[in-house]
C-alpha positions as CSV (number, residue, x, y, z in Angstrom):
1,X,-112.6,15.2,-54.9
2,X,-110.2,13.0,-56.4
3,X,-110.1,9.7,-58.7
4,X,-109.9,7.3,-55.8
5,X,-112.3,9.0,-52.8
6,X,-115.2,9.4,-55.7
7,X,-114.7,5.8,-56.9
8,X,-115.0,4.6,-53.2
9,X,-118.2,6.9,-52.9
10,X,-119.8,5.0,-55.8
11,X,-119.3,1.7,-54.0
12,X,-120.5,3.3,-51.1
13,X,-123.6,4.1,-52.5
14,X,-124.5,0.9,-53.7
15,X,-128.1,0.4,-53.6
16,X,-128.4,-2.3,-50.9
17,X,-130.6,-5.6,-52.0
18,X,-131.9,-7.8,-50.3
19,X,-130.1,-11.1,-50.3
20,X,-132.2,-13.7,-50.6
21,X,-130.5,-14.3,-54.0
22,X,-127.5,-14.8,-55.2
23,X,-125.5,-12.1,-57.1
24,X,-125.2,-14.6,-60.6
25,X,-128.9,-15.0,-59.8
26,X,-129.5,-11.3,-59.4
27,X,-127.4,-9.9,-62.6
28,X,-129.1,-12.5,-64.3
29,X,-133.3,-11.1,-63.4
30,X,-131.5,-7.5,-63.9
31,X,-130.5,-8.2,-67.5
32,X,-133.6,-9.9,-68.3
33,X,-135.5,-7.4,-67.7
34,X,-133.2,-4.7,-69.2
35,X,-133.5,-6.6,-72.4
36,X,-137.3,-6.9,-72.8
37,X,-137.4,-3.0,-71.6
38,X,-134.4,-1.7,-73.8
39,X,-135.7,-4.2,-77.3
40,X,-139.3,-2.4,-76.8
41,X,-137.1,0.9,-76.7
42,X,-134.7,-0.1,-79.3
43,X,-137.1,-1.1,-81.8
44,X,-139.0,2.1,-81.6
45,X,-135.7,4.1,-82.0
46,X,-134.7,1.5,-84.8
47,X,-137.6,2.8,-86.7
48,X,-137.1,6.3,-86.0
49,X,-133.9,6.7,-86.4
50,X,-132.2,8.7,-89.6
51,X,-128.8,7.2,-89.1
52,X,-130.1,4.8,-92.4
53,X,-127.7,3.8,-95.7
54,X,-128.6,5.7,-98.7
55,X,-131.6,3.8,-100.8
56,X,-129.2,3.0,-103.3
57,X,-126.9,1.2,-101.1
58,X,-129.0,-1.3,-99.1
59,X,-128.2,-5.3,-98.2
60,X,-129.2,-8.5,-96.7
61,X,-128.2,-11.4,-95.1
62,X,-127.7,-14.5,-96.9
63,X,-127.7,-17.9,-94.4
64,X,-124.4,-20.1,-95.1
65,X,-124.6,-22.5,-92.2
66,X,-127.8,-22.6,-90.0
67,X,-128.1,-24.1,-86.5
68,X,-124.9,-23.7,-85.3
69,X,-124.3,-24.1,-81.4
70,X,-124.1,-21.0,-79.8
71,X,-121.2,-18.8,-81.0
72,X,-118.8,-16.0,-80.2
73,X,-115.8,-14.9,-82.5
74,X,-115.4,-15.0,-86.4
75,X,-111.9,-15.0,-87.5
76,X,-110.1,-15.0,-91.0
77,X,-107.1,-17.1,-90.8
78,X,-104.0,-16.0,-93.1
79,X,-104.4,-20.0,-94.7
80,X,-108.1,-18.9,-96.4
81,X,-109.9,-20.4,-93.8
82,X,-112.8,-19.1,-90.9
83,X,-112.9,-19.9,-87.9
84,X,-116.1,-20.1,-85.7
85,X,-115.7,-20.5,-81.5
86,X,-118.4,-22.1,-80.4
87,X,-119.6,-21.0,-76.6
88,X,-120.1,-24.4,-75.2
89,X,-116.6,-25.8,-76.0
90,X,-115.3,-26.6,-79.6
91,X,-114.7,-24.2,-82.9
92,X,-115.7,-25.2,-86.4
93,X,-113.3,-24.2,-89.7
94,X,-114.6,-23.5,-93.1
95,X,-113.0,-23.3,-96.4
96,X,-112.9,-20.2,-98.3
97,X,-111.3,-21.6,-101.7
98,X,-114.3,-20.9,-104.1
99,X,-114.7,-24.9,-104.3
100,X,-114.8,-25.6,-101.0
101,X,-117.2,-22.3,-100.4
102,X,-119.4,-23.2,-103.5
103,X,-120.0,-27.0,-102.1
104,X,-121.4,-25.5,-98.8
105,X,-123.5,-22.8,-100.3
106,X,-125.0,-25.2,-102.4
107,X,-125.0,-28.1,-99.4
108,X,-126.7,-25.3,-97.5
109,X,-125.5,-27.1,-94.2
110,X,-127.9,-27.3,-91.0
111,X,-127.7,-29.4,-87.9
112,X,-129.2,-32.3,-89.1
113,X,-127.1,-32.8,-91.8
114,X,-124.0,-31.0,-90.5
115,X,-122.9,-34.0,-88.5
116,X,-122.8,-36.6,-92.0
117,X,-121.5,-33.2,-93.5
118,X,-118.4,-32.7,-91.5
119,X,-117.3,-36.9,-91.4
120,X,-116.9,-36.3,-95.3
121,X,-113.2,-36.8,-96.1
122,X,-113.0,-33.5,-98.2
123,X,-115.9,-31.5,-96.3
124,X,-115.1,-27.9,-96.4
125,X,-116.3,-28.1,-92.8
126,X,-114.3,-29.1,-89.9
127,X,-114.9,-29.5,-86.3
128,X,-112.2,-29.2,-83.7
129,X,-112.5,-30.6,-80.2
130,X,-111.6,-28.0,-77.8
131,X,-113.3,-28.4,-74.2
132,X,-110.0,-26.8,-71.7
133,X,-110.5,-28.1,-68.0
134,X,-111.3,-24.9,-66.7
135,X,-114.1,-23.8,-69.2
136,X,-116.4,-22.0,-67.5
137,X,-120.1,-22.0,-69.6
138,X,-122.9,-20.0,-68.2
139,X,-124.1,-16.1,-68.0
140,X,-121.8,-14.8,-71.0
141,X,-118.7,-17.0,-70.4
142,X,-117.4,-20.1,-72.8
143,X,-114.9,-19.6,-75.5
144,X,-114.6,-16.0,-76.9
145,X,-112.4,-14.9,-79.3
146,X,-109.8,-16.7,-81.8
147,X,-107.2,-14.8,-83.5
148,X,-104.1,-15.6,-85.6
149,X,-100.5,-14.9,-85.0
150,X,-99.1,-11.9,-87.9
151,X,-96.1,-15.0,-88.3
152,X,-99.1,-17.7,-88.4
153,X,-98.0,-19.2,-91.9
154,X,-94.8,-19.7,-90.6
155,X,-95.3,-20.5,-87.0
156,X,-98.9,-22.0,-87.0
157,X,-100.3,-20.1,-83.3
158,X,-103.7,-19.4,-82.6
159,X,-105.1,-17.9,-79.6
160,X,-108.1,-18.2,-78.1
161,X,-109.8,-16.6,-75.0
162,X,-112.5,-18.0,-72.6
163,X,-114.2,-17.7,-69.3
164,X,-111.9,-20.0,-66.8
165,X,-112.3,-20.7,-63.5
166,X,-115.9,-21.5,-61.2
167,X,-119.0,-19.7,-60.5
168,X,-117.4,-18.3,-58.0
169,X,-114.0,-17.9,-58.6
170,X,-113.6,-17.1,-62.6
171,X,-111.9,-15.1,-64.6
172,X,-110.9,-14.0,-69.1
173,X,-108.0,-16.4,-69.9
174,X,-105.8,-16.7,-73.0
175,X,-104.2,-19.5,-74.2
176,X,-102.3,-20.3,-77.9
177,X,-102.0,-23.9,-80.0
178,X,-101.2,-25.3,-82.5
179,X,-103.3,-27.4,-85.3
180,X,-102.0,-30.7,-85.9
181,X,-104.1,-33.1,-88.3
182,X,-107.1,-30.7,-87.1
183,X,-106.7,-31.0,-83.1
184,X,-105.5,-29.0,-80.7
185,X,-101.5,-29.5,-80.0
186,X,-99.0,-27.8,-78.1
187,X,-101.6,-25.7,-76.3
188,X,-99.8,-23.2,-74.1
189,X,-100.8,-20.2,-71.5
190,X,-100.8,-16.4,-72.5
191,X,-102.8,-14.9,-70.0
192,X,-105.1,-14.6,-67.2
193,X,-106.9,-12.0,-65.5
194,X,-105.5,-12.2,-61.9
195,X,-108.4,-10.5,-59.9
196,X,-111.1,-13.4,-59.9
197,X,-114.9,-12.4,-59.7
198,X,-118.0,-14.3,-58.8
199,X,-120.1,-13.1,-61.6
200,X,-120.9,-14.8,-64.8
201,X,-120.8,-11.5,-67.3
202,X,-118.4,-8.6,-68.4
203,X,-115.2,-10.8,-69.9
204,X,-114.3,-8.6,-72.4
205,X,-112.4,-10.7,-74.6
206,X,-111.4,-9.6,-77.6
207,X,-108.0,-10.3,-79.3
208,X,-105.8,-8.1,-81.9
209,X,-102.3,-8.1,-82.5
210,X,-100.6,-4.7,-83.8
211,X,-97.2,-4.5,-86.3
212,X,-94.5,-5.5,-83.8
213,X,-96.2,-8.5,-82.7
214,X,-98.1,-7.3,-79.6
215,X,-101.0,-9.0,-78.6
216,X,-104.3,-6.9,-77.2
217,X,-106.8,-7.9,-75.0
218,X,-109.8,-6.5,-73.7
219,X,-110.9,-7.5,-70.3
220,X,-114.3,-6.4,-68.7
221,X,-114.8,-5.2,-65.2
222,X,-117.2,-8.4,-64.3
223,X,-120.2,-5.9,-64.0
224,X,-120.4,-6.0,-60.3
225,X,-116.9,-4.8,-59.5
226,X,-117.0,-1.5,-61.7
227,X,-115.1,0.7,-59.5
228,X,-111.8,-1.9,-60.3
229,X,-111.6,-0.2,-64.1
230,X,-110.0,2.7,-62.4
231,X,-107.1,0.6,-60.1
232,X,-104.3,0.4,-62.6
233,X,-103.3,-2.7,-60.6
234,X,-106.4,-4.5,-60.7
235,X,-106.6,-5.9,-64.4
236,X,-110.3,-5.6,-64.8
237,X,-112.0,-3.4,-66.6
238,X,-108.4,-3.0,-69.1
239,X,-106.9,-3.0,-72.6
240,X,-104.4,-5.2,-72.1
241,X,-100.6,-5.3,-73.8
242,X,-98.7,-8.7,-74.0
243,X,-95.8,-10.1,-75.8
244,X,-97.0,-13.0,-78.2
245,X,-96.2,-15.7,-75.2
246,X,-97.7,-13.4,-72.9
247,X,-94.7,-11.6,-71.1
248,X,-96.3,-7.8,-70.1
249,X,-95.2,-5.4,-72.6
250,X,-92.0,-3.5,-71.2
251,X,-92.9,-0.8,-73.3
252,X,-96.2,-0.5,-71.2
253,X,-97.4,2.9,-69.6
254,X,-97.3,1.5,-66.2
255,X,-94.5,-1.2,-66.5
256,X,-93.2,-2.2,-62.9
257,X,-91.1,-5.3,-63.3
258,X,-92.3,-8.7,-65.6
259,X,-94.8,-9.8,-62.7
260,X,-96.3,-6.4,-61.8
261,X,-100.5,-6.6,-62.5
262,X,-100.2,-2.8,-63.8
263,X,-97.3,-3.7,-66.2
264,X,-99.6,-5.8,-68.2
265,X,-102.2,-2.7,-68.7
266,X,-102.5,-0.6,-71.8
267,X,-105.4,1.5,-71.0
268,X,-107.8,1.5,-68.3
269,X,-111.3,2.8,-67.6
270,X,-113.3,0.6,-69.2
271,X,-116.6,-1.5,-68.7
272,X,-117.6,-3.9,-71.4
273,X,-115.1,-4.0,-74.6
274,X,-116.7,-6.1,-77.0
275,X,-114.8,-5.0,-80.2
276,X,-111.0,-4.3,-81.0
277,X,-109.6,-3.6,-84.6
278,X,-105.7,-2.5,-85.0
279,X,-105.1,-0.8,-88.3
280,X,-102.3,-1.3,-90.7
281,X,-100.7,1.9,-88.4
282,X,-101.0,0.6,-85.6
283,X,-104.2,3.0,-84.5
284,X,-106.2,1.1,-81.5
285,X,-109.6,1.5,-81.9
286,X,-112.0,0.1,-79.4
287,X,-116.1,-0.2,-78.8
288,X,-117.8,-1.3,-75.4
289,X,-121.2,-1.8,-73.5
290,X,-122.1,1.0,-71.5
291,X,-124.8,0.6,-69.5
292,X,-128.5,1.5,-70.6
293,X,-126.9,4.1,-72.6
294,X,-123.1,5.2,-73.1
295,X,-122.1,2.6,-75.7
296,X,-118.7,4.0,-76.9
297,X,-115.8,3.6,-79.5
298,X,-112.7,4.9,-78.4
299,X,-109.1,5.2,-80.5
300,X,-106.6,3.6,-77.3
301,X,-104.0,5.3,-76.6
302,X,-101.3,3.6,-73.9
303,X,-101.6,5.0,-70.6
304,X,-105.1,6.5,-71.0
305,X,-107.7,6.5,-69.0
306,X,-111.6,6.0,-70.8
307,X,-113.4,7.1,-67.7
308,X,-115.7,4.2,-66.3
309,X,-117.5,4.7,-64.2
310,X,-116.3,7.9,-63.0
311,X,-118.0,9.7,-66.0
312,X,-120.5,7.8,-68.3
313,X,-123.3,8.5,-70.5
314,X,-125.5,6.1,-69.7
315,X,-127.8,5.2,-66.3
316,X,-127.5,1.8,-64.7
317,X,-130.1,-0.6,-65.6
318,X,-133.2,0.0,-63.0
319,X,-132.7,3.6,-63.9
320,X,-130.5,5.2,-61.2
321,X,-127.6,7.6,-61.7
322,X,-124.0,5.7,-62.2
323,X,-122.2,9.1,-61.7
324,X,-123.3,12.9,-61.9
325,X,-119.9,13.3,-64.4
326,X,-120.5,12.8,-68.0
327,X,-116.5,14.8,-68.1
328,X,-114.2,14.7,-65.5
329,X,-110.5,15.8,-65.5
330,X,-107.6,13.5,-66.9
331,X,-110.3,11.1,-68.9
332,X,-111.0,10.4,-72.2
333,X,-114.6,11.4,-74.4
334,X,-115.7,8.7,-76.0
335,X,-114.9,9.2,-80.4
336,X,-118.3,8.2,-81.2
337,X,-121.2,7.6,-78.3
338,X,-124.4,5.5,-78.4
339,X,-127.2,6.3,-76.4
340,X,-129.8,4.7,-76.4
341,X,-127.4,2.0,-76.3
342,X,-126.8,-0.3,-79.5
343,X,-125.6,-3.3,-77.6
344,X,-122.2,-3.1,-80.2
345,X,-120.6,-6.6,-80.6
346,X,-118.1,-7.3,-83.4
347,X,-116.1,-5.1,-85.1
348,X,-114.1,-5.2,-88.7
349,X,-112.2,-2.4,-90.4
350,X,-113.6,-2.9,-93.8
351,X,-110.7,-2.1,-96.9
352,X,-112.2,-4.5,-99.4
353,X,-113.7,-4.1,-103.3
354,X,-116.7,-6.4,-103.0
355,X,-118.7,-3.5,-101.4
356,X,-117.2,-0.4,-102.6
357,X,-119.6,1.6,-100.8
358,X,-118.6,0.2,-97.4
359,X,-114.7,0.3,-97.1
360,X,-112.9,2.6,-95.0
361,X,-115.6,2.1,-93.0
362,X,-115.9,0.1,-89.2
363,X,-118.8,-2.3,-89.4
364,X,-120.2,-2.9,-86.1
365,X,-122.8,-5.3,-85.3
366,X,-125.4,-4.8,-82.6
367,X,-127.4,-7.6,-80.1
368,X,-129.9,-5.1,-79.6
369,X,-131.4,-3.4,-82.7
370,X,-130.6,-6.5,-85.1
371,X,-128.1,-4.3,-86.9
372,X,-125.1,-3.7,-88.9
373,X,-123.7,0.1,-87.9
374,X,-121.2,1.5,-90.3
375,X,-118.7,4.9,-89.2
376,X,-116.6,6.1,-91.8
377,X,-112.9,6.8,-91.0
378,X,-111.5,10.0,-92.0
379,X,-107.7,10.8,-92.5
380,X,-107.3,14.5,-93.5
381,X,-110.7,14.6,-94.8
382,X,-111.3,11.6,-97.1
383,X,-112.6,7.9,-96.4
384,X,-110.2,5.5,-97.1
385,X,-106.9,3.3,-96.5
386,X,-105.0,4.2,-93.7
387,X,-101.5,5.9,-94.0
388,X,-98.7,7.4,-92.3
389,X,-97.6,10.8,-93.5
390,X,-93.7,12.2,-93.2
391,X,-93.3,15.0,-90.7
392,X,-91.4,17.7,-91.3
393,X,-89.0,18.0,-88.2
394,X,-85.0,18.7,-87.5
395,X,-85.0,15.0,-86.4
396,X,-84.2,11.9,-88.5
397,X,-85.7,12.1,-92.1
398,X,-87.2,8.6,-91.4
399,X,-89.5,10.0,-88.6
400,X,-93.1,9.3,-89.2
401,X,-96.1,10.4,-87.0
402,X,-99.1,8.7,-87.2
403,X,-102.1,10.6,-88.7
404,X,-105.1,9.4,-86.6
405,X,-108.2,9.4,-88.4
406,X,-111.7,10.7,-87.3
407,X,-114.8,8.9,-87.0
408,X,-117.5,10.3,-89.3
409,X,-121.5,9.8,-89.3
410,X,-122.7,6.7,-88.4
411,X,-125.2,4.6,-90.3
412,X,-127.1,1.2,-90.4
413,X,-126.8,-1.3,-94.0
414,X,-129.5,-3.9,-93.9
415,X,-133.0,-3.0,-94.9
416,X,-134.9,-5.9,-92.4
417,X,-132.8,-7.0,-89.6
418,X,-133.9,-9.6,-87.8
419,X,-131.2,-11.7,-86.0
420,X,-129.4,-10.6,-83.1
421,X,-125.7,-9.9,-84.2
422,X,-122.6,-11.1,-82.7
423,X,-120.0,-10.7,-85.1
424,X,-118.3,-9.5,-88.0
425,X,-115.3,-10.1,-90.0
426,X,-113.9,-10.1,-94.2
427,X,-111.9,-11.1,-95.9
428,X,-109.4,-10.4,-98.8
429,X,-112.1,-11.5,-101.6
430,X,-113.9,-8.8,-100.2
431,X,-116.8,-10.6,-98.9
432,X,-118.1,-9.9,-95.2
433,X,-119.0,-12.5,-92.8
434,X,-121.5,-12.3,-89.8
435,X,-122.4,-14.2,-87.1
436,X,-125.5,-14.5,-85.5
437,X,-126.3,-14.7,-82.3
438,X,-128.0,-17.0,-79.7
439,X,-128.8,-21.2,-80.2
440,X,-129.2,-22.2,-83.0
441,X,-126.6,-19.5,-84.4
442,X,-126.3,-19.2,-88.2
443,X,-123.3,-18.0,-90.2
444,X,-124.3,-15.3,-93.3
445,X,-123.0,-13.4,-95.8
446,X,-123.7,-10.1,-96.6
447,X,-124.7,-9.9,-100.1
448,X,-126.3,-6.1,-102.3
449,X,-130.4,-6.3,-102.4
450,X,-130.0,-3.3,-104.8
């Protein structure tokens, strides 16, 4: 059987509902209940699992700023500064110089004095206005993820990516600006999924850039439109390559012309990408939701194809079988697969000094058991920075290869979790930053217990 008449089977088999819901209403009863069913599940597994940091090594969550609105994306800006997107509309900015950061820890900022707070001439906390036109808010939609140009000191671009479009015609879009006396200026298009959906979930969304200036995205497959992840031309479901103002990447795996839909796609065969980090290599390494099982990181590779939901660990949420293929010719095994599902969110490659313990190491957060994950990366055998190494070939002297690392043993860091986690990000001090999730949201740090 091949790719195309097994992913028409699935759609085929469908399980047929009754329709006297809608489908936003539907996906919305069947992740409810997934959730209460998976968090009695998870927590049991939580407490059973041996997957825990050594004794010596164990941490905690300090609160910076409490009842935030409902966030998404952390992201360290090359100007010392983090930046917060808030779902609803709007991102806050605080100050990492150690004043600035001492004022707020002390201030210990919270929604009722956050407003006075951030009207302060030199507040270390700013709020931008940022409500597009063609926000969409509901299900998992608003603004996503934020990232920073590798020429930002120079050229001053941020990007951003959000839920556009209506309930029933929406879609991931990406847009840049500028900051000018902190609002938004010059704001400009990067991208937009063109295959619209009518579901309120699976955006993907997250936002990298590599060496040369490439910008990554991660789009989801909108839940109810799975069988799309395989279409090269359809860009759901996709890692996506763009130029920085959005022009597909000619040096693409598919590239068919500028205006092509499969020139645009990196890699393909995926459901839910929630997490994207890009070494100093250049190495791609991806997490996303499977379904009640599956969860996955993957190293991307252009042109590859990850498998959803032709083969998959995991079973769809009311318990029936997604595909009999857990391997199926010409896709990728996941480098590292959760099941039980985590519910993996953020995701930060973590090279800093503060906790010596932890770098070379991802650090993933996780919705569903309240976590921090940590996987060490191994290149030729030993945790640590990332590196090219010389090959020895008949070619030009200058020739490098890439060594890809593997992904070792994975483990959880805090000793009481408690907060669903959405995610994660450090910075060059060498302190780590996490987000928490739902409304209010809180900003921490992660800080040693003992």
């Amino acid at each position: 059987m091949n790719h195309l008449s097994l992913s028409l089977s699935f759609q085929q088999a469908r399980i047929a509902l009754p329709r006297p819901y809608s489908v936003k209403q539907l996906i919305i009863y069947v992740f409810s209940a997934s959730f209460l069913m998976t968090c009695v599940i998870g927590a049991a597994y939580a407490q059973s699992s041996s997957h825990t940091t050594p004794a010596s090594q164990v941490y905690g969550l300090q609160a910076v700023m409490k009842d935030l609105p409902q966030s998404w994306g952390l992201a360290y800006s090359p100007d010392n500064q983090l930046f917060i997107t808030h779902r609803l509309g709007n991102f806050s900015i605080l100050s990492l110089e150690q004043e600035d950061l001492q004022q707020v820890l002390m201030a210990d900022i919270s929604s009722q004095d956050e407003a006075s707070a951030l009207q302060t001439v030199n507040s270390p906390v700013i709020s931008v206005r940022f409500l597009p036109d063609d926000l969409l808010v509901g299900g998992q939609g608003g603004l996503l993820d934020l990232s920073f140009h590798p020429d930002y000191l120079n050229n001053g671009w941020i990007y951003l990516s959000y839920s556009a479009g209506t309930e029933q015609s929406n879609a991931l879009k990406v847009v840049r600006f500028k900051l000018v006396d902190n609002e938004v200026a010059q704001l400009e298009p990067v991208f937009e999924v063109a295959n619209k959906k009518d579901t309120p979930v699976h955006y993907g969304g997250r936002l990298a850039f590599d060496s040369e200036h490439s910008l990554y995205i991660t789009t989801g497959d909108g839940f109810d439109y799975r069988e799309k992840a395989q279409l090269k031309h359809n860009q759901m479901g996709k890692t996506i390559r763009v130029t920085d103002t959005g022009e597909a990447h000619p040096a693409n795996p598919f590239y068919n012309g500028p205006d092509a839909p499969e020139s645009f796609v990196f890699s393909y065969g995926h459901r839910n990408p929630q997490g994207l980090v890009i070494t100093d290599t250049d190495v791609v390494i991806g997490h996303e939701h499977g379904p009640a099982g599956g969860d996955e990181i993957n190293f991307l590779h252009a042109g590859d194809n990850y498998g959803w939901p032709v083969i998959t660990n995991g079973k769809d949420y009311i318990g029936a079988t997604i595909s009999p293929f857990t391997e199926y010719e010409g896709m990728k095994q996941p480098n590292l697969d959760w099941t039980p599902s985590i519910a993996p969110s953020g995701m930060v490659l973590y090279q800093g000094e503060k906790f010596d313990a932890l770098k070379g190491h991802l650090l993933i957060t996780s919705l569903k058991f309240l976590q921090i994950y940590a996987v060490p990366l191994f290149y030729d055998g030993d945790i640590g920075a990332d590196i090219d190494a010389n090959i020895d070939t008949n070619t030009d002297a200058n020739n490098t290869e890439k060594i890809e690392p593997t992904l070792g043993k994975d483990f959880t860091i805090l000793r009481e979790p408690d907060t669903r986690l959405r995610d994660i990000e450090s910075d060059p001090e060498g302190r780590i930053w996490v987000l928490g999730d739902g409304q209010p949201a809180t900003l921490f740090m992660l800080v040693t217990l003992h």
